[in-house]
C-alpha positions as a Markdown table, in Angstrom:
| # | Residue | x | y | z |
|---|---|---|---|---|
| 1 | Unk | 266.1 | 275.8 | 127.4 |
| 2 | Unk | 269.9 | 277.0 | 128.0 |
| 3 | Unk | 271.8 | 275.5 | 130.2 |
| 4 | Unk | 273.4 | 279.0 | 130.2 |
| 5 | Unk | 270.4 | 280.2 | 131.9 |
| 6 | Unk | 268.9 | 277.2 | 134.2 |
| 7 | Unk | 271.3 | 275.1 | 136.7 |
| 8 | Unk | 271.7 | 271.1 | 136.7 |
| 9 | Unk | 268.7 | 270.0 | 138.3 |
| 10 | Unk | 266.4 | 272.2 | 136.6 |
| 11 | Unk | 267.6 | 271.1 | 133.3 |
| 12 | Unk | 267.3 | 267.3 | 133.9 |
| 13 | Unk | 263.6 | 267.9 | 134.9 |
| 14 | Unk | 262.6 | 270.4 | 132.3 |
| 15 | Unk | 265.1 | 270.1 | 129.0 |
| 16 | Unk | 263.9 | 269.0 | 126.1 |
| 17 | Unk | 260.1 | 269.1 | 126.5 |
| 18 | Unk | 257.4 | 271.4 | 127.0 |
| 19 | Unk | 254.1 | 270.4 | 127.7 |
| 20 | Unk | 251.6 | 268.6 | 125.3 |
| 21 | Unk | 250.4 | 271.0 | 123.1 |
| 22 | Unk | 247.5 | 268.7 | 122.3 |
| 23 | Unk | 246.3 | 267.4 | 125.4 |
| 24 | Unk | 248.5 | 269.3 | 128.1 |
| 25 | Unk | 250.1 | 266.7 | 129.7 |
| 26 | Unk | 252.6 | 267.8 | 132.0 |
| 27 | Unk | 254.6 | 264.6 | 131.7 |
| 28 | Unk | 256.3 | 263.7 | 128.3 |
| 29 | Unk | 254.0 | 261.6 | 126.1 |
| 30 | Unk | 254.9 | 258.3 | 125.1 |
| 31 | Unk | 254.4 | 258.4 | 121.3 |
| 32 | Unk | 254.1 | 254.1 | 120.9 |
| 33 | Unk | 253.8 | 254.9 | 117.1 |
| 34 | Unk | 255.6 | 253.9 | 113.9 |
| 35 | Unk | 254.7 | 256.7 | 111.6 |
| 36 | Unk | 253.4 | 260.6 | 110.8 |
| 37 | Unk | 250.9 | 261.7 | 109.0 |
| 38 | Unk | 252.3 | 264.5 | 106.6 |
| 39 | Unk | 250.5 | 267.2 | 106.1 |
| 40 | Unk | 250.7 | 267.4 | 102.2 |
| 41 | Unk | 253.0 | 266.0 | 99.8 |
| 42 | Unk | 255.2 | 269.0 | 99.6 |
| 43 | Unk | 255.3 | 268.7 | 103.3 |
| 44 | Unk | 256.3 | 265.0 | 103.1 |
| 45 | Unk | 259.2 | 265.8 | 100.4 |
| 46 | Unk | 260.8 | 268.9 | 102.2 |
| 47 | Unk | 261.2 | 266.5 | 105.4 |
| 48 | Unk | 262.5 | 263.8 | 103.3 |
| 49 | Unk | 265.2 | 266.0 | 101.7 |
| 50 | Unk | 265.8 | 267.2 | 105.5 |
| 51 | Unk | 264.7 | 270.9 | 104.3 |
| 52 | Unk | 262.5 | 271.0 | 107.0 |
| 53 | Unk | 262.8 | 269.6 | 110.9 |
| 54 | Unk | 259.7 | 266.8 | 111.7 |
| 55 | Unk | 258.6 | 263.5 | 112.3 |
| 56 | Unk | 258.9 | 260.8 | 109.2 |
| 57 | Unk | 259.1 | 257.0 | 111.4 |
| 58 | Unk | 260.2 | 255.9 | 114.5 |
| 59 | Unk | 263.6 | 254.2 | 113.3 |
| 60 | Unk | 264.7 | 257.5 | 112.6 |
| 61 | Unk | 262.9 | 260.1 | 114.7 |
| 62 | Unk | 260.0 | 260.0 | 117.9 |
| 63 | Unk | 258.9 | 262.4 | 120.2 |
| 64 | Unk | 259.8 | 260.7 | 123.1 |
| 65 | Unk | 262.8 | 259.7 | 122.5 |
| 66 | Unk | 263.9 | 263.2 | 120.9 |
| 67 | Unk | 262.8 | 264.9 | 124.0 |
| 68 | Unk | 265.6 | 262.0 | 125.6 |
| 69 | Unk | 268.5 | 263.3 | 123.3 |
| 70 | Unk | 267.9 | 267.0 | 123.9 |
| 71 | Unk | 267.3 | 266.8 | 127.6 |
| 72 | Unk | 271.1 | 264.8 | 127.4 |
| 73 | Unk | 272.5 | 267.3 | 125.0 |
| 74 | Unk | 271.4 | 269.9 | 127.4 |
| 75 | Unk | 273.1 | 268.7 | 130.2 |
| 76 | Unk | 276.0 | 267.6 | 128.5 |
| 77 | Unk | 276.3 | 271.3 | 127.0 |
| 78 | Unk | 276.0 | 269.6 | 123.8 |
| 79 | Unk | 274.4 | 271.2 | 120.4 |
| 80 | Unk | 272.8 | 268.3 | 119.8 |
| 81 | Unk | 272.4 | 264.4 | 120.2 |
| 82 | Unk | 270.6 | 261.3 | 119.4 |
| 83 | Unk | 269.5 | 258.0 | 121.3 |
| 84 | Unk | 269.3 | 254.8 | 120.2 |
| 85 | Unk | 269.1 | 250.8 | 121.4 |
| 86 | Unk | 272.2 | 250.6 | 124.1 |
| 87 | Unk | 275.3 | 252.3 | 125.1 |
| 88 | Unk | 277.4 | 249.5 | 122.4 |
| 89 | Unk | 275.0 | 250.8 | 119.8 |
| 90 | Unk | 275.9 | 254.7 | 121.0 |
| 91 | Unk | 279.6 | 254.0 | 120.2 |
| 92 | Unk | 279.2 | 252.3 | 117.3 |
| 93 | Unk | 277.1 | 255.4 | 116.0 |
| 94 | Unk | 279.9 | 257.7 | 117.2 |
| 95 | Unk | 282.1 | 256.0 | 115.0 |
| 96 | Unk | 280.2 | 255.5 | 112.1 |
| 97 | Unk | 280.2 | 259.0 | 110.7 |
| 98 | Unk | 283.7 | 258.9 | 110.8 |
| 99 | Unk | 285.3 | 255.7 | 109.8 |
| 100 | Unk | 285.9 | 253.9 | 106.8 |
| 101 | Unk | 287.6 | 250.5 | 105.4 |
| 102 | Unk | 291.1 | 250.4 | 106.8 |
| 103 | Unk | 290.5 | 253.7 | 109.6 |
| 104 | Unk | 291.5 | 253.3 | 112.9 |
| 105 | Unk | 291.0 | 255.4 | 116.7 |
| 106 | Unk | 293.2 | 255.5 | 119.4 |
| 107 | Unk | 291.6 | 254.0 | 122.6 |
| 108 | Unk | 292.3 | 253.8 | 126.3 |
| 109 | Unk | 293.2 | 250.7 | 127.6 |
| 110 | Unk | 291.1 | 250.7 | 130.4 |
| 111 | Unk | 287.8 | 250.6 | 129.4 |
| 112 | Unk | 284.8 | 248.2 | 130.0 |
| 113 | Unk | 285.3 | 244.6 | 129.1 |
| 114 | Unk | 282.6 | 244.8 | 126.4 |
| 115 | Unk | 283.8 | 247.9 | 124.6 |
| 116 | Unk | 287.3 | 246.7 | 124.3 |
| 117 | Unk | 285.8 | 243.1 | 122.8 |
| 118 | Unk | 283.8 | 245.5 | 120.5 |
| 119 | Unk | 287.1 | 247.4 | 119.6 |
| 120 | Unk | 289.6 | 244.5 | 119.6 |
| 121 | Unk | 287.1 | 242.1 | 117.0 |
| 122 | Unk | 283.9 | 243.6 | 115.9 |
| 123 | Unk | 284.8 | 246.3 | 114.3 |
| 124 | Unk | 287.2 | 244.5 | 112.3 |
| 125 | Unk | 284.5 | 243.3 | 110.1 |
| 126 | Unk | 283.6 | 247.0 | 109.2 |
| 127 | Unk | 287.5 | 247.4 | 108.1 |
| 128 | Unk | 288.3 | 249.5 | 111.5 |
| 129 | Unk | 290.7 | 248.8 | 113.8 |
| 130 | Unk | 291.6 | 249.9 | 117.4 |
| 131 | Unk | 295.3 | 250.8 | 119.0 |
| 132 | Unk | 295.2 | 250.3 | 122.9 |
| 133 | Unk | 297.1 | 252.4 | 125.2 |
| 134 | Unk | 297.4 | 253.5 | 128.7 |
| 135 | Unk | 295.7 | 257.1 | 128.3 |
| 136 | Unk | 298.5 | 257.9 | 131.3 |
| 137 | Unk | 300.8 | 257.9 | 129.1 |
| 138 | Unk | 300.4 | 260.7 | 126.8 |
| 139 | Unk | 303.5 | 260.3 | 124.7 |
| 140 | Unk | 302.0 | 256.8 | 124.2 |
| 141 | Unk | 298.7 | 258.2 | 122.8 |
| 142 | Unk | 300.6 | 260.9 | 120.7 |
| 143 | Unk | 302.5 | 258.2 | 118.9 |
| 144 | Unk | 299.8 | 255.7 | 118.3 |
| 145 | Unk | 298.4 | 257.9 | 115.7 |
| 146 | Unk | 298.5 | 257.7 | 112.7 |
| 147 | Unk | 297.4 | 258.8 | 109.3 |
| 148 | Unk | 294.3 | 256.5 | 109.5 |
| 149 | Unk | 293.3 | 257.5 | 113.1 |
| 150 | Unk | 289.8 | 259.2 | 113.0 |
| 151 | Unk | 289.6 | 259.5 | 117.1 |
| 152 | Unk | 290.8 | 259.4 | 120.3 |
| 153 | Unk | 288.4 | 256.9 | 122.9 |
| 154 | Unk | 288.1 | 257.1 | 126.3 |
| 155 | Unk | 286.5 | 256.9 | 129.4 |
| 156 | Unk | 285.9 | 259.8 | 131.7 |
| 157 | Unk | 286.0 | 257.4 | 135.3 |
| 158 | Unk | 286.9 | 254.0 | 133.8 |
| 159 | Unk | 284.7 | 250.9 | 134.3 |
| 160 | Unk | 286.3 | 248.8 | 136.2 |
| 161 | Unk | 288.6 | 250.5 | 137.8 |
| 162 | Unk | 287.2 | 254.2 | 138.7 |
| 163 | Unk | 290.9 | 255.8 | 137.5 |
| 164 | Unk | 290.0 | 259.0 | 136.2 |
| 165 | Unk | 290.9 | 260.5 | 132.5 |
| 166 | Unk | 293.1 | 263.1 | 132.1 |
| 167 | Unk | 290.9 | 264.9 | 129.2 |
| 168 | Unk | 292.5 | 268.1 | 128.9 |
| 169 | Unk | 295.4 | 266.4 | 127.8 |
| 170 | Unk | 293.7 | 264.0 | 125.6 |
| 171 | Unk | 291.5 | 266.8 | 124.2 |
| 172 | Unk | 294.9 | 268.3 | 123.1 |
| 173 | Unk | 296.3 | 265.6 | 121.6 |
| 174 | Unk | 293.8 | 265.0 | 119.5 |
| 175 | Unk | 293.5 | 268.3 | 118.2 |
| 176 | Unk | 297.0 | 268.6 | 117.3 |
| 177 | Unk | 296.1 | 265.6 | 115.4 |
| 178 | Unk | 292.9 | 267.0 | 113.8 |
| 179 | Unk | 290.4 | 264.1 | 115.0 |
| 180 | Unk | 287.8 | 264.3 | 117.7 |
| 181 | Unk | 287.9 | 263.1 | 121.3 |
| 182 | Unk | 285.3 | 260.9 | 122.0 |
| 183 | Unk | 284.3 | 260.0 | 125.8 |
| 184 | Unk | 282.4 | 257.6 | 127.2 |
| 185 | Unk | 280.7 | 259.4 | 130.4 |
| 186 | Unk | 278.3 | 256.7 | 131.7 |
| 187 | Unk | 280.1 | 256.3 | 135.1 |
| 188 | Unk | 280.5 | 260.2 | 136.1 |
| 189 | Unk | 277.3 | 261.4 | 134.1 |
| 190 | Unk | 277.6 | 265.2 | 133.6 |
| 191 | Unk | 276.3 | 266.0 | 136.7 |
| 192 | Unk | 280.2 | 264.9 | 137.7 |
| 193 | Unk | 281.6 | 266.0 | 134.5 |
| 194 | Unk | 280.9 | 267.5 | 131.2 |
| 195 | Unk | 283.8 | 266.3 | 129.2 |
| 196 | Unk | 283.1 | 268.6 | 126.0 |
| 197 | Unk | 284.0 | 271.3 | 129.0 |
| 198 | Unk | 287.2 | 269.6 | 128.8 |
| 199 | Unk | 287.7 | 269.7 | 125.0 |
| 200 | Unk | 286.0 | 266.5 | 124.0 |
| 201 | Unk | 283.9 | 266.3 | 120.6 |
| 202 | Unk | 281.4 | 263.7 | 121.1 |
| 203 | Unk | 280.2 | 262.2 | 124.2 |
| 204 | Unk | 278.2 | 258.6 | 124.5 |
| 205 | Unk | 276.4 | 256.7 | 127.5 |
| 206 | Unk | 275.2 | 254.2 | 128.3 |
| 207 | Unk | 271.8 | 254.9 | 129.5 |
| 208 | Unk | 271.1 | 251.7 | 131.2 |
| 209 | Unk | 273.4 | 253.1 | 134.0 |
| 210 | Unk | 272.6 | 256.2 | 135.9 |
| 211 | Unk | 271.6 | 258.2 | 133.6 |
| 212 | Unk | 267.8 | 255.8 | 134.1 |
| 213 | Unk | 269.1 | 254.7 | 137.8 |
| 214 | Unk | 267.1 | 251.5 | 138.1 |
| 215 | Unk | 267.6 | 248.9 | 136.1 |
| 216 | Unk | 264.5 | 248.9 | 133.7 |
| 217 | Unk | 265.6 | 250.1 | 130.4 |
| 218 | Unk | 268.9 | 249.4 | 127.6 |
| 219 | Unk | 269.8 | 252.6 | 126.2 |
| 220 | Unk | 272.4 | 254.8 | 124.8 |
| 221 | Unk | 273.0 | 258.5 | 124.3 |
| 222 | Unk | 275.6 | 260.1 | 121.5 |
| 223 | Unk | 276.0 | 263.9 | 121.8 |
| 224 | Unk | 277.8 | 266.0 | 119.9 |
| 225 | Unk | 280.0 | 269.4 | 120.9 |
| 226 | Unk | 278.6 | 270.9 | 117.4 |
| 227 | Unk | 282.3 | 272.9 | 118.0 |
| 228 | Unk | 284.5 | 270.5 | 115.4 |
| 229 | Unk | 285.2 | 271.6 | 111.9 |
| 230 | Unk | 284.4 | 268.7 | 110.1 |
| 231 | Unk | 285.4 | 270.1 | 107.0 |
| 232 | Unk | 289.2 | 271.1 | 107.8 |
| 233 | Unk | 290.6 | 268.2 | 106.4 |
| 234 | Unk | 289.8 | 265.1 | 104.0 |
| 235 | Unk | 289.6 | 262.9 | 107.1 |
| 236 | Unk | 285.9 | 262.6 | 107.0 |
| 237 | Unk | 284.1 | 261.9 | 104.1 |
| 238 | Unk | 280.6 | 261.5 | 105.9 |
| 239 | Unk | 280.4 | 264.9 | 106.5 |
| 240 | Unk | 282.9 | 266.9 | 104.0 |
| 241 | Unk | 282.0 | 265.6 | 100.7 |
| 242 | Unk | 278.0 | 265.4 | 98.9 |
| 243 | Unk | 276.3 | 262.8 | 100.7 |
| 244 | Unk | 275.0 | 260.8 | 97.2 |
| 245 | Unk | 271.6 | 259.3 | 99.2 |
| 246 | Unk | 270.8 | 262.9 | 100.2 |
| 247 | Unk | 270.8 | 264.6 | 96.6 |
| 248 | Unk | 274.8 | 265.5 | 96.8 |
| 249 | Unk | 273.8 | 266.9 | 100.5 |
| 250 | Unk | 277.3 | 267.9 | 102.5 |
| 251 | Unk | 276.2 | 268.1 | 106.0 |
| 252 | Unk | 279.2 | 269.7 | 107.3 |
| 253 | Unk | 277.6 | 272.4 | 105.6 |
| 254 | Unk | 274.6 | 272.1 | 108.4 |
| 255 | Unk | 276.8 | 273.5 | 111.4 |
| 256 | Unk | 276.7 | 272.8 | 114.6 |
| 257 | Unk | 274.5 | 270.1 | 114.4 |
| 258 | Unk | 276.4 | 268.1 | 111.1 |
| 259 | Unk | 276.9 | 265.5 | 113.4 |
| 260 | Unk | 273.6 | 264.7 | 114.6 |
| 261 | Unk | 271.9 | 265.0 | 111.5 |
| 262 | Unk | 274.2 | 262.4 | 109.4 |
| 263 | Unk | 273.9 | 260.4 | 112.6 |
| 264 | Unk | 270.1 | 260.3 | 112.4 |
| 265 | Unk | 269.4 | 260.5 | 108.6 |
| 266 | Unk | 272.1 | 258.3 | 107.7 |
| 267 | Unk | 272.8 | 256.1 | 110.8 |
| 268 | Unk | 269.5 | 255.3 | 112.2 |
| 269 | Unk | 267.9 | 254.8 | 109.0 |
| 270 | Unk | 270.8 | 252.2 | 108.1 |
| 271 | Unk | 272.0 | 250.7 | 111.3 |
| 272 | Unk | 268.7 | 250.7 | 112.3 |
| 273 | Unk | 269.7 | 251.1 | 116.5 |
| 274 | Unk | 266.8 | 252.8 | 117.9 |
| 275 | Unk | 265.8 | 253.0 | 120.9 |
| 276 | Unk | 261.8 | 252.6 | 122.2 |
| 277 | Unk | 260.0 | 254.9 | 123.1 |
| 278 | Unk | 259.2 | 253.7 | 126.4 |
| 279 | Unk | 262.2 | 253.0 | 127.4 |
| 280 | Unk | 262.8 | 256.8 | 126.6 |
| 281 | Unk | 260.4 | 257.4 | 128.6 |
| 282 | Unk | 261.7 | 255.9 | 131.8 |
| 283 | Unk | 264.8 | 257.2 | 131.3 |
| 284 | Unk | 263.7 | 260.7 | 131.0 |
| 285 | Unk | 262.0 | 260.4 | 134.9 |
| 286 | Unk | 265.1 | 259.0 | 135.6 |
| 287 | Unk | 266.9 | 261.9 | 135.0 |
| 288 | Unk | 264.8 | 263.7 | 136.8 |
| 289 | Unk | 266.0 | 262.7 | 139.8 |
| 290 | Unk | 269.6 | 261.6 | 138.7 |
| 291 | Unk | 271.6 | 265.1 | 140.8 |
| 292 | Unk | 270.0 | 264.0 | 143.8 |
| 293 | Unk | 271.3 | 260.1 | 142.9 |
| 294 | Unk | 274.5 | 261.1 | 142.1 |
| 295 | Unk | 275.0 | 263.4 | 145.4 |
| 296 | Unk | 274.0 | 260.3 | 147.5 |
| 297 | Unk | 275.8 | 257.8 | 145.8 |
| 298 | Unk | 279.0 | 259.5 | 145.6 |
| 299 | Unk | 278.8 | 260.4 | 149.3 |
| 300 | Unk | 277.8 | 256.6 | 149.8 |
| 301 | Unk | 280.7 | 255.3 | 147.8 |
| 302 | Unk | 283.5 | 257.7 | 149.5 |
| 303 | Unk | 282.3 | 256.5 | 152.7 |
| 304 | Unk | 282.6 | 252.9 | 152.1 |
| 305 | Unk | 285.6 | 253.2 | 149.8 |
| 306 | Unk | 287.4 | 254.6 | 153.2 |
| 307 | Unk | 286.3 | 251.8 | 155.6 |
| 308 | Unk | 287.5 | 249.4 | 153.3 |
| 309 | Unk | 290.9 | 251.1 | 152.9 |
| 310 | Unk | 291.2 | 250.4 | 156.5 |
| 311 | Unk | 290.3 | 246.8 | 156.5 |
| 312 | Unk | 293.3 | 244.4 | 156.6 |
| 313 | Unk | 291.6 | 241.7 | 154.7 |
| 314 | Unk | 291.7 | 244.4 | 151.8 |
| 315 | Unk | 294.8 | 244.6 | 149.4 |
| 316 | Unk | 293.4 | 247.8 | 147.3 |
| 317 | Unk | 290.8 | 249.9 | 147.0 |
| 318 | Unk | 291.1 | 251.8 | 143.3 |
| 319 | Unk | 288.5 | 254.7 | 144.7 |
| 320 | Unk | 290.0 | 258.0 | 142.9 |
| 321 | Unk | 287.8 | 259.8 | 145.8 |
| 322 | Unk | 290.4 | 258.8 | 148.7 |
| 323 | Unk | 293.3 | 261.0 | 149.5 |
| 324 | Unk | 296.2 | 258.2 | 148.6 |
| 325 | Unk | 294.6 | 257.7 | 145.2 |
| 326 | Unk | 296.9 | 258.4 | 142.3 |
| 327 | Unk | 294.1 | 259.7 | 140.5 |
| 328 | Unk | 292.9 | 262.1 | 143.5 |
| 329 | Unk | 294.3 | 265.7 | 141.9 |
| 330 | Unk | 293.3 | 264.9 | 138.5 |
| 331 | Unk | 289.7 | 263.5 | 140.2 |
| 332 | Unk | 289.4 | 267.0 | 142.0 |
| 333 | Unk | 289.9 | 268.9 | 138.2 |
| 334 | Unk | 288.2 | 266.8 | 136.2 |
| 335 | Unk | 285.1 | 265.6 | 138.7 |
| 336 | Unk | 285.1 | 268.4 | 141.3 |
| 337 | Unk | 282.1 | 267.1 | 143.0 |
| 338 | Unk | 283.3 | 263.9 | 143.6 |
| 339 | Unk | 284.6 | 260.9 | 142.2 |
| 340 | Unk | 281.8 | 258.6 | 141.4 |
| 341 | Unk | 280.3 | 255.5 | 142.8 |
| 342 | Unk | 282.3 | 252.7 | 140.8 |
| 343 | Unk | 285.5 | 251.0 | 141.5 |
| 344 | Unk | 287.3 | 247.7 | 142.7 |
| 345 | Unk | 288.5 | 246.5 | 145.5 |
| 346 | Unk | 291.7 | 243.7 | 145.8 |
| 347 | Unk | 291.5 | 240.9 | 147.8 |
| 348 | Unk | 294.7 | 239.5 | 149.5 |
| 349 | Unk | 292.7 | 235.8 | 148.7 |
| 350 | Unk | 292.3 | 236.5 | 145.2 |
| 351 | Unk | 290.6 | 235.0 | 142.8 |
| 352 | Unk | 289.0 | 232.4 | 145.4 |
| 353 | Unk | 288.6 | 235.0 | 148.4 |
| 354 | Unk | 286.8 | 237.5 | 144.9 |
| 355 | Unk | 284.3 | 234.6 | 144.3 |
| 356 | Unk | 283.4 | 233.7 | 148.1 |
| 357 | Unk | 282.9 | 237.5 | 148.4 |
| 358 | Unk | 280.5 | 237.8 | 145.7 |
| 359 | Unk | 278.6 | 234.2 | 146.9 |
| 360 | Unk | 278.5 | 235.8 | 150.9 |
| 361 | Unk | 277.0 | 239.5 | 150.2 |
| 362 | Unk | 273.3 | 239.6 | 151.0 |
| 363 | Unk | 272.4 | 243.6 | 150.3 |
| 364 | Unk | 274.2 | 243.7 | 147.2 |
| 365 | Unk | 273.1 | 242.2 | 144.0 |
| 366 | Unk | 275.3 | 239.9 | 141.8 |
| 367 | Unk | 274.6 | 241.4 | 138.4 |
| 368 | Unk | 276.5 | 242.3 | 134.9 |
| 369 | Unk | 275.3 | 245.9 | 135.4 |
| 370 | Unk | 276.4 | 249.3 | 137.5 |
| 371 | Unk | 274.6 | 252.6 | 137.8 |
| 372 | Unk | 271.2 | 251.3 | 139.4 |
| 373 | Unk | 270.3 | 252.1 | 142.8 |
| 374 | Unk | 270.9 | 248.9 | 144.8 |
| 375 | Unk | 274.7 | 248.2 | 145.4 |
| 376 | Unk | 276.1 | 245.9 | 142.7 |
| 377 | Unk | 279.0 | 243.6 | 142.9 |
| 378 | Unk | 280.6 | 241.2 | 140.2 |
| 379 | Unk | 284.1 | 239.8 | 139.6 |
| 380 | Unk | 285.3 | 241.4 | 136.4 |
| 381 | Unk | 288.0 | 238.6 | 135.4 |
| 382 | Unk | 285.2 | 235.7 | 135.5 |
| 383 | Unk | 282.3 | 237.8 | 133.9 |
| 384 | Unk | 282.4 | 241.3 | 131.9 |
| 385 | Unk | 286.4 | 240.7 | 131.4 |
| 386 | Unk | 286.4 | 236.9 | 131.3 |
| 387 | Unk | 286.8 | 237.5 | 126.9 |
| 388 | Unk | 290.2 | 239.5 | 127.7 |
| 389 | Unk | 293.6 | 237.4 | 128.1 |
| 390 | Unk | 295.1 | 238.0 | 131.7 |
| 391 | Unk | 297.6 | 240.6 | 130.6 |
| 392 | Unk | 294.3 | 243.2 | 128.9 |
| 393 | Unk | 292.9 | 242.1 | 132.1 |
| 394 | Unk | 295.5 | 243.4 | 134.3 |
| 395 | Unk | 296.0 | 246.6 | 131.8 |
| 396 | Unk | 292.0 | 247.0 | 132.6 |
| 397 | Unk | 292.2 | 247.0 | 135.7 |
| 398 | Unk | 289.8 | 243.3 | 136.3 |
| 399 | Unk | 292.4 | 241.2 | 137.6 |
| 400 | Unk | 291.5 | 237.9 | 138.9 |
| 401 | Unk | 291.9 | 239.0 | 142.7 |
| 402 | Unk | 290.0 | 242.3 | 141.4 |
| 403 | Unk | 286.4 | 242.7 | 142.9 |
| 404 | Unk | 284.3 | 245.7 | 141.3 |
| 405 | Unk | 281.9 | 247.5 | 143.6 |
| 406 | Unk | 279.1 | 249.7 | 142.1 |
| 407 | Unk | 277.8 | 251.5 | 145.0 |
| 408 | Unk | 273.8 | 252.2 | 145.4 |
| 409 | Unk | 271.4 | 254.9 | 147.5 |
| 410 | Unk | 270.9 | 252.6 | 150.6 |
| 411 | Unk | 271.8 | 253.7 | 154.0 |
| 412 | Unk | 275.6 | 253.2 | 154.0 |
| 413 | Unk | 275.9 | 251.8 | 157.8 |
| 414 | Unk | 274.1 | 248.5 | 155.6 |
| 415 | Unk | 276.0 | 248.4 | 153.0 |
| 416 | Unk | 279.4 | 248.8 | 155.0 |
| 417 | Unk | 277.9 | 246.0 | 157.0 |
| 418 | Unk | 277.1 | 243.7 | 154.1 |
| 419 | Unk | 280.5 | 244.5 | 153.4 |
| 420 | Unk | 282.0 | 243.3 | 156.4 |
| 421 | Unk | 279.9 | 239.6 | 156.7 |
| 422 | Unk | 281.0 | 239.2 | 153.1 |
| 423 | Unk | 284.8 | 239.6 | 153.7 |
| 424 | Unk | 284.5 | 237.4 | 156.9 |
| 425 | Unk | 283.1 | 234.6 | 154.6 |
| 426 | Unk | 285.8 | 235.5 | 152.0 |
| 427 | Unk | 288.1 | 235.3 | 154.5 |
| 428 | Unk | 287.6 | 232.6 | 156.9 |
């Protein structure tokens, strides 16, 4: 299916699957199975030297889980993608096409607590490193780069915060510099924003969030533009030069889908971060559904983001929905229908007030997680930030007086009032 041809909703329900030609089921299958039975051994060679598309074993390819990656290419406007264990895995196998021993990317300071832990120490012990600045400032950005930088990172509504990615920009940047823009798009989802619209090469998610909307599955989702010349310079090895494994393959040679080839036949069959294929599977009937999520919970989220505004016992709201945002314009260009359903809120308490907050709310659910349903809460600066010293905390937007709100599908006359004991507690 095109998403030329077909509109949002159809695509999430319909992209990436027809019916089972064996048995007719409607639904998508799940294929609980390790391996394929070739049909000869010519057959079984000609999909080993990737001469032919087909299914080899489950840490590489599935049914289910393809059916996942093309339904998210689809609506992402993507040529092609691949899922695999968890959106940390997803950015890891964004990056590892393109990295090597002493490479380095250029990433936003305000991303998610985890990701810039990843970034900061993890991938150290691959021999990457990762520059941190304030994707604001673009003059900032342009300078950080270097000859070693392979990418640009960022994220398109920024978790915790909700500020809102001027992509455009970045996407120029980095292709003055010759290197791919990356996004992270688990808070807006495309059916706020496709960033490769925007310029950006790959795109990853976390599809624990909305993309599955309820809390059952860890997933993630890399996509590619297919629209990157991976061959224009010596920056990428990967993907330019013969791949020795692969017979002196060069992949760049393969297209549009380079990318998601090397990423399967190379990545997954040596990182080994695949995802299940029932936990595909509830992810795809996620998606199903996710335009009529998003509508409600950005609808939800504005409304409550406005009340609180209002509320004296409230320092901030960081909402790039509300008219005194900072980040309203760029929120109207970059996520036209709406600024998503994530973002903090200070307390003039702080870091006390945060914690009694959290302890008093009743409807909303004290987790490490965003994206489901139910309206979450936790305090960044004592959980998913605690790693982070105070000033990447401030820079991040999780200051200790910093309380983020993920905001669910329930009636919002409850959650506003959940809202309202909680701060009387916090406030008392």
């Amino acid at each position: 299916m095109s998403e030329q041809t077909y509109g949002f909703d159809t695509l999430a329900v319909h992209a990436g699957a027809e019916p089972d030609p064996a048995t007719g089921a409607r639904q998508v299958p799940i294929y609980q199975t390790t391996a394929y039975v070739f049909r000869d051994a010519d057959h079984a060679a000609r999909l080993f030297n990737l001469e032919e598309l087909g299914f080899i074993y489950s840490r590489l390819t599935n049914p289910t889980v393809a059916a996942l990656a093309n339904r998210v290419a689809a609506l992402e406007g993507a040529a092609g993608g691949i899922a695999c264990s968890s959106g940390h895995a997803a950015q890891i196998m964004a990056l590892f096409p393109l990295m090597g021993p002493g490479c380095n990317i250029v990433a936003s300071s305000r991303l998610y607590g985890g990701t810039i832990t990843q970034f900061s120490h993890t991938i150290r012990r691959f021999g990457w490193s990762a520059t941190f600045v304030d994707t604001d400032d673009l003059d900032a950005v342009e300078a950080a780069i270097d000859d070693n930088t392979r990418a640009i990172f960022c994220e398109t509504i920024a978790n915790p915060g909700g500020y809102v990615s001027d992509l455009d920009a970045l996407a120029r940047i980095a292709e003055r510099a010759g290197v791919p823009l990356i996004v992270d798009n688990t808070t807006a989802t495309p059916w706020l924003c496709r960033p490769i619209d925007h310029g950006a090469t790959l795109v990853v998610h976390s599809a624990t969030k909305y993309l599955t909307g309820n809390g059952t599955v860890t997933g993630g989702i890399v996509v590619d533009s297919g629209r990157f010349d991976w061959a224009a310079s010596d920056k990428f090895p990967s993907l330019s030069q013969p791949e020795p494994a692969y017979h002196g393959l060069t992949f760049a040679t393969l297209g549009e889908m380079a990318f998601t080839f090397h990423a399967t036949a190379v990545g997954l069959r040596d990182l080994g971060m695949t995802m299940n294929p029932q936990g595909a599977h509830y992810t795809l009937m996620g998606i199903e559904t996710l335009g009529l999520r998003m509508e409600r919970h950005v609808a939800n989220a504005r409304a409550v983001a406005e009340w609180l505004e209002k509320d004296p016992r409230v320092e901030q709201v960081t909402y790039a929905g509300l008219d005194s945002s900072p980040y309203f314009e760029r929120s109207k260009a970059i996520t036209p229908k709406g600024a998503g359903a994530l973002f903090t809120l200070g307390l003039k308490g702080g870091y006390d007030a945060c914690v009694k907050l959290v302890d008093s709310l009743k409807l909303f659910s004290h987790v490490a997680n965003l994206g489901d349903t139910r309206s979450l809460v936790i305090h960044p600066a004592s959980t998913t930030h605690r790693q982070l010293d105070a000033e990447q905390q401030a820079k991040a937007g999780a200051a200790p007086n910093v309380v983020r709100l993920s905001i669910g599908i329930e009636s919002v006359d409850d959650i506003i009032a959940d809202l309202d004991q909680g701060l009387a507690a916090a406030t008392a």
